[in-house]
N, C-alpha and C positions, 0 to 999 in steps of 0.2 A: 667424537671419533675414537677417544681412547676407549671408553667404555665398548665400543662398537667392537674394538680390535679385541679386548681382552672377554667378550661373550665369544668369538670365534676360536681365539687361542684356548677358551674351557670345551669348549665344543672336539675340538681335536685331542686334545688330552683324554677325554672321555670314552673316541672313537680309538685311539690309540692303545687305551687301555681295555677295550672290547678286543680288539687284535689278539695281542696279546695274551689275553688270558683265554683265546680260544685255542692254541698252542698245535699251530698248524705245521709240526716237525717232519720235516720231511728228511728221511734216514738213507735214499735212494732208489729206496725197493718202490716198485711201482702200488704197492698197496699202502703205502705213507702219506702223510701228509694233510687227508681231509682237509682241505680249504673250500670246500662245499660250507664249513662254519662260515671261514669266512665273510665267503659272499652272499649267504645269508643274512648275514649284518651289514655287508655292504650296499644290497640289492632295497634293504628297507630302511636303510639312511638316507639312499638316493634316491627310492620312489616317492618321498614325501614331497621333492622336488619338482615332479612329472616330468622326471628323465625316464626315456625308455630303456629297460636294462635287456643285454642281451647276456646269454651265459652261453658257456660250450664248456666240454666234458667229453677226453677223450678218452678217460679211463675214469673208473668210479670214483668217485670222491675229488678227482682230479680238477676241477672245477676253475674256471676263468671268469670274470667279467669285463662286459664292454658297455659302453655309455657314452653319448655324443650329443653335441649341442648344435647342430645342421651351419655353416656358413652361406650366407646369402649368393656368395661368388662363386663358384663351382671351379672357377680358374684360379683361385687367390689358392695361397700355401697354409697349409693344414698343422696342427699341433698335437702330438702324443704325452699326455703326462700316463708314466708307464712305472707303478708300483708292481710288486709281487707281497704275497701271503703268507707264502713258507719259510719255515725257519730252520736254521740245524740243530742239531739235538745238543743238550746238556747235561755238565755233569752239575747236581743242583749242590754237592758236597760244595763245591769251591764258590756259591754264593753267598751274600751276605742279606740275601732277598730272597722271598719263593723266585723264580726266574719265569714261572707263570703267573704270578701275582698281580700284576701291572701296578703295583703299588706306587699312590704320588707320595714325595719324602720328599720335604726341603725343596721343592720347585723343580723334581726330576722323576722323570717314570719311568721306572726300572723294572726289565724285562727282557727275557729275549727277544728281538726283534725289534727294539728299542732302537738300535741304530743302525740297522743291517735287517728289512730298510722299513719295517711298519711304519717307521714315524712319516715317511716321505708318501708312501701309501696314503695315510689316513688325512695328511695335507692337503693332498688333492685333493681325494674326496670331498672334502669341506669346502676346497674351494670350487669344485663343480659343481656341490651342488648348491652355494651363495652364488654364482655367476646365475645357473637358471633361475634361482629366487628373483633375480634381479631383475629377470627379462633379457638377458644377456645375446645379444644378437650378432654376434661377430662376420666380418667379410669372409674370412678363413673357417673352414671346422678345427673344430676343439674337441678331443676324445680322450677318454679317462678309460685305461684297463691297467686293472689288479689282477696278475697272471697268478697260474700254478705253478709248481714245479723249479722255480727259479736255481734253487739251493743244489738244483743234479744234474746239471748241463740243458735243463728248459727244454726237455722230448717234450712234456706234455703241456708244456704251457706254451712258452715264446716262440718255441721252433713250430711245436705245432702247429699254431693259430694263423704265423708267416706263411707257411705250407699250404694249407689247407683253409684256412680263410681271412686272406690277405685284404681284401677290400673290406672287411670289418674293423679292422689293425690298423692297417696299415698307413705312415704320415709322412709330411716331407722332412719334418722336423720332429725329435724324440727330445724329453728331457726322464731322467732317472736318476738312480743313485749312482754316486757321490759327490763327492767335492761340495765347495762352498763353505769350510770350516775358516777360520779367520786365521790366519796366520799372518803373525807380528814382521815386520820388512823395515830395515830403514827408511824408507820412503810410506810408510803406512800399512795399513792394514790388506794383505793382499788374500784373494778367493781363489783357491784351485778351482776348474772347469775340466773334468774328465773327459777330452778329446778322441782320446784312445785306448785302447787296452791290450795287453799282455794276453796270446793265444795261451791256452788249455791242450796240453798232453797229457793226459792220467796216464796209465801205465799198470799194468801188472805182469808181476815178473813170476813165472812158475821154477821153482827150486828144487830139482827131484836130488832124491838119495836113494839110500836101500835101507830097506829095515832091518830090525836085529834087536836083540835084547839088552836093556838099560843097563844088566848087573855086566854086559862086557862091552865098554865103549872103544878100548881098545882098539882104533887102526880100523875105525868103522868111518861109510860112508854117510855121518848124518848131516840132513838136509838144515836142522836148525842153525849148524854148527857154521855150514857156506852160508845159508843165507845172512846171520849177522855179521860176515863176512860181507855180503855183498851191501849192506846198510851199511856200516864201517866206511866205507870207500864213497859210497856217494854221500855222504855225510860229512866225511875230510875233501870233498871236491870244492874245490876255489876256481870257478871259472873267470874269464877277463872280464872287465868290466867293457861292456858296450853303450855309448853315451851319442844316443839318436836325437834329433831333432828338437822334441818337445822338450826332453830334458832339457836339451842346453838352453830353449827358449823360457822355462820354467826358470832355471838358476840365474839367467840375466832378469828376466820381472821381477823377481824377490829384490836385488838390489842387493845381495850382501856383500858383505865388508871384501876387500882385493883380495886376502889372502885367502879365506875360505869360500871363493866361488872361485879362484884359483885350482883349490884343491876338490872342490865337489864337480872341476870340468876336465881335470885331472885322471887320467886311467892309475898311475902309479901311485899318485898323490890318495886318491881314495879311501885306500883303506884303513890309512892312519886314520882320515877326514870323518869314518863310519865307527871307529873305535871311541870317539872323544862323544860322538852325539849319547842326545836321548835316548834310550832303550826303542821308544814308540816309532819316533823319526832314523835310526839309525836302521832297522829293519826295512822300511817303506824306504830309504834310499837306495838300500842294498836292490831289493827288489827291486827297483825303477830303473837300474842299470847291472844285472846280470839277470842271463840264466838259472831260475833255482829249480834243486830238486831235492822236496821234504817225503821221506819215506813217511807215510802216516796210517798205514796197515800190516797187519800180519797175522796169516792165520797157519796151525801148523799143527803135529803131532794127535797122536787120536789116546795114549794113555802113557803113564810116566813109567812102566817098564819097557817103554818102545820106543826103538834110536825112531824117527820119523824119516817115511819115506818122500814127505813133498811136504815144503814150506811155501805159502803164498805172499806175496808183499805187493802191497800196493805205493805208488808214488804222485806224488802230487808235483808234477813239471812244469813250470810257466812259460813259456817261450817271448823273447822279443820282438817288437815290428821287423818283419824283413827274414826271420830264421822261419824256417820249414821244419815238421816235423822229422823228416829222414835225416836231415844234417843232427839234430838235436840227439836223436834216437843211437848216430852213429858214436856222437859223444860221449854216449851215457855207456856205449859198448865198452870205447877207449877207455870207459875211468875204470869198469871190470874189468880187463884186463883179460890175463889167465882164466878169468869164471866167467866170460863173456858169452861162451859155449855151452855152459851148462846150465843155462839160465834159457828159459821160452819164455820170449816177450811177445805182448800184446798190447795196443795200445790203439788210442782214437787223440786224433787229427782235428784241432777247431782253433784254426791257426786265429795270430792279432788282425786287430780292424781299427781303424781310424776314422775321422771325420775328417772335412777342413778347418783350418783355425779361424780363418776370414771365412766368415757367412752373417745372413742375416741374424742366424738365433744368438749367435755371439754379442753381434750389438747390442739385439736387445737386453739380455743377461747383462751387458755393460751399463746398459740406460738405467736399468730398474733396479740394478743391484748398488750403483754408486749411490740412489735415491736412498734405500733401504739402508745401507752402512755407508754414511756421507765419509769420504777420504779412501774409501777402498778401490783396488783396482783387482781386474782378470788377470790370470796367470794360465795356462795350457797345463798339464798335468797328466801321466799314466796311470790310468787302472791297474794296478799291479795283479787282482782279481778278475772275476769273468763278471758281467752284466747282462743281460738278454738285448744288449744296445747290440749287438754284434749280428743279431738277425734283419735287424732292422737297417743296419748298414748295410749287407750285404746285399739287401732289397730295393738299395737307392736313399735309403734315409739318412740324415744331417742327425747323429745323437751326441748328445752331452752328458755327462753326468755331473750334476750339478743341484743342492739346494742351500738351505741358509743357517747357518747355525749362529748363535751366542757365543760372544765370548768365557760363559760359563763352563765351555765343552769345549779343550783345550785338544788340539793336535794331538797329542801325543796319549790323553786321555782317547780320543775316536779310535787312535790307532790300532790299543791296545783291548779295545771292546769289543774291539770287528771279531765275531764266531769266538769270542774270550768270556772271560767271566763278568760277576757284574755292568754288564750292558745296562745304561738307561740312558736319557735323554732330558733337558731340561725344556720346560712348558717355554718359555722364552722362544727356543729354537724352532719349535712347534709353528708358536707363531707367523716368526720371521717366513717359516716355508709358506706357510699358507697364504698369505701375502705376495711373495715372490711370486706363485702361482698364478695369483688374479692377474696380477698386475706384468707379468711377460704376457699373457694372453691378449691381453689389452693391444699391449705393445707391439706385438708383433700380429695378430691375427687382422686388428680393425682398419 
């Protein structure tokens, strides 16, 4: 058996490291991305299996794949293992790795897409295509798609394919990225289960001035001058903290000590509670319980003797379960103030989604995962990120995010890799997914 595990565990490292060094960056523009590499590599990993591969491509290069193993039961509940291909772009200054490399080092392979989320991608894969090796007949369908497009709101991959060809996709049950890192609990080892997620308001804010010449700034209308005025502001914004549901059912699972789940269920208590954490965790709780909004673009000025008449910014807003965009949007006016007016906003609407916490796939994930890391227990947990689980809810689907990590890949270590630098993964964890995989299948399909 060991050896059996660890031919699979090399196997995924391999595929993993094909991934990756095919460097499917997707920068937003609809001509980024190439994951037609990809699926290329996906399409003849899995055809050796005599899985039928289907692709779609709704823009060039844009490329998805889908793959299914038929259930004998037509009435029994169906299963989505749902990777995506695309990555965001890097700066390779701040690695200590090519970041296209896929280099193995010390039992970790490092790259982009390393853990955001190639490695959960290429898991599957392997374990789709050892289940059809096997003859694997399940009561339930079983479907494996590696989307496009993930990394820019999923027009061409996730949303699209919902849209437009739902009965190829479409399950009762999704599993995807994230959760399932081990985090240390007084009572044991416990697994986030990504229940639900934090909706997506991007935002761009238009910043007009008047132009005029550099040598007299003088009592001039310049745009760059308000707009880092209007960064400023929402950059010093502290909004309340709001502590829903999963949170507080996440902060009672862990088990910690009186006073600091005191203070992490605490609105006033908080913040002291977010100052004393880890860099990695102190961030991801912030996030888990407020509003943010990270200014993360700006384009402006056309030559440096010219005040500039229009600055552009872009902002990256996460909204809460329960907050609407208009309330959020109205917020964002409140915190400009005086430049509330002078500012043209625009922005798109993909508010949060949820699953339930009681369902079958939950159990199962309880049955297979206590097996795979004896002493551990489920814990509910927010996507503080977007996922393409959000289409698939909206469609009627049960999603999770969820796989298996080692304790070599330390919370706070995952935290800070997500879209960071130095991203890799250790072959251990690899493993552990591809496992996980078979064996929920099992579980919950036969």
């Amino acid at each position: 058996m060991k050896a059996s595990a660890d031919r699979i565990t090399a196997e995924t490292t391999d595929l993993l490291q094909i991934l990756i060094r095919n460097a499917c960056v997707n920068d937003g523009r609809i001509e980024s991305g190439a994951e037609t590499r990809s699926v290329e590599a996906l399409e003849a990993y899995l055809g050796t299996a005599g899985l039928d591969v289907q692709r779609y491509e709704p823009q060039p290069g844009r490329t998805s794949l889908v793959t299914r193993i038929e259930g004998r039961d037509p009435s029994a509940p169906s299963l989505l293992l749902l990777g995506h291909t695309d990555v965001v772009p890097v700066n390779a200054d701040g690695w200590r790795r090519d970041p296209f490399g896929g280099e193995l080092d010390d039992g970790f392979v490092w790259g982009r897409g390393a853990v955001d989320m190639l490695n959960i991608t290429a898991s599957q894969a392997v374990a789709m295509r050892h289940l059809a090796d096997a003859g694997y007949t399940p009561r339930g369908t079983l479907i494996y798609l590696a989307v496009a497009d993930e990394e820019a709101l999923g027009t061409w991959g996730a949303k699209w394919l919902v849209e437009h060809e739902r009965d190829a996709v479409y399950a009762d049950y999704v599993l995807t990225e994230s959760g399932g890192y081990q985090m240390p609990s007084p009572n044991g080892v416990r697994l986030p289960v990504l229940t639900g997620e934090k909706g997506t308001l991007w935002s761009k804010l238009r910043v007009p001035g008047t132009p005029g010449h550099g040598s007299q700034p003088f009592r001039t209308d310049n745009a760059l001058v308000t707009a880092a005025e209007v960064v400023r502001r929402l950059s010093d914004y502290q909004p309340a903290a709001q502590l829903g549901d999963v949170w507080r059912r996440f902060v009672e699972g862990m088990g910690y000590p009186p006073e600091l789940r005191r203070g992490l269920l605490d609105p006033d208590e908080l913040p002291g509670v977010l100052a004393e954490l880890p860099l990695g965790m102190s961030r991801f709780v912030h996030a888990c319980t407020h509003t943010t909004f990270a200014p993360t673009i700006a384009h402006g000025g056309t030559k440096t003797n010219m005040i500039p008449d229009l600055v552009e910014l872009e902002v990256d807003i996460r909204t809460l379960p329960g907050q609407t965009g208009e309330e959020v949007l109205a917020e964002m006016r409140r915190v400009l103030g005086d430049l509330a007016d002078r500012v043209e906003l625009e922005a798109n609407d993909d508010p949060s989604t949820a699953s339930p916490i009681d369902s079958p796939l939950w159990d199962s994930l309880a049955r297979v995962s206590g097996r795979l890391v004896p002493g551990s227990g489920l814990v509910p947990l927010l996507m503080v990120g977007g996922t393409d689980n959000r289409f698939f809810r909206r469609a009627g689907s049960v999603g999770y995010g969820f796989a298996l990590f080692s304790q070599r890949l330390t919370f706070e270590d995952y935290a800070t890799m997500f879209h960071g630098n130095n991203e890799r993964v250790d072959v251990e964890s690899l493993g552990l997914s591809e496992r996980l995989w078979e064996a929920v299948a099992h579980d919950l399909l036969d």
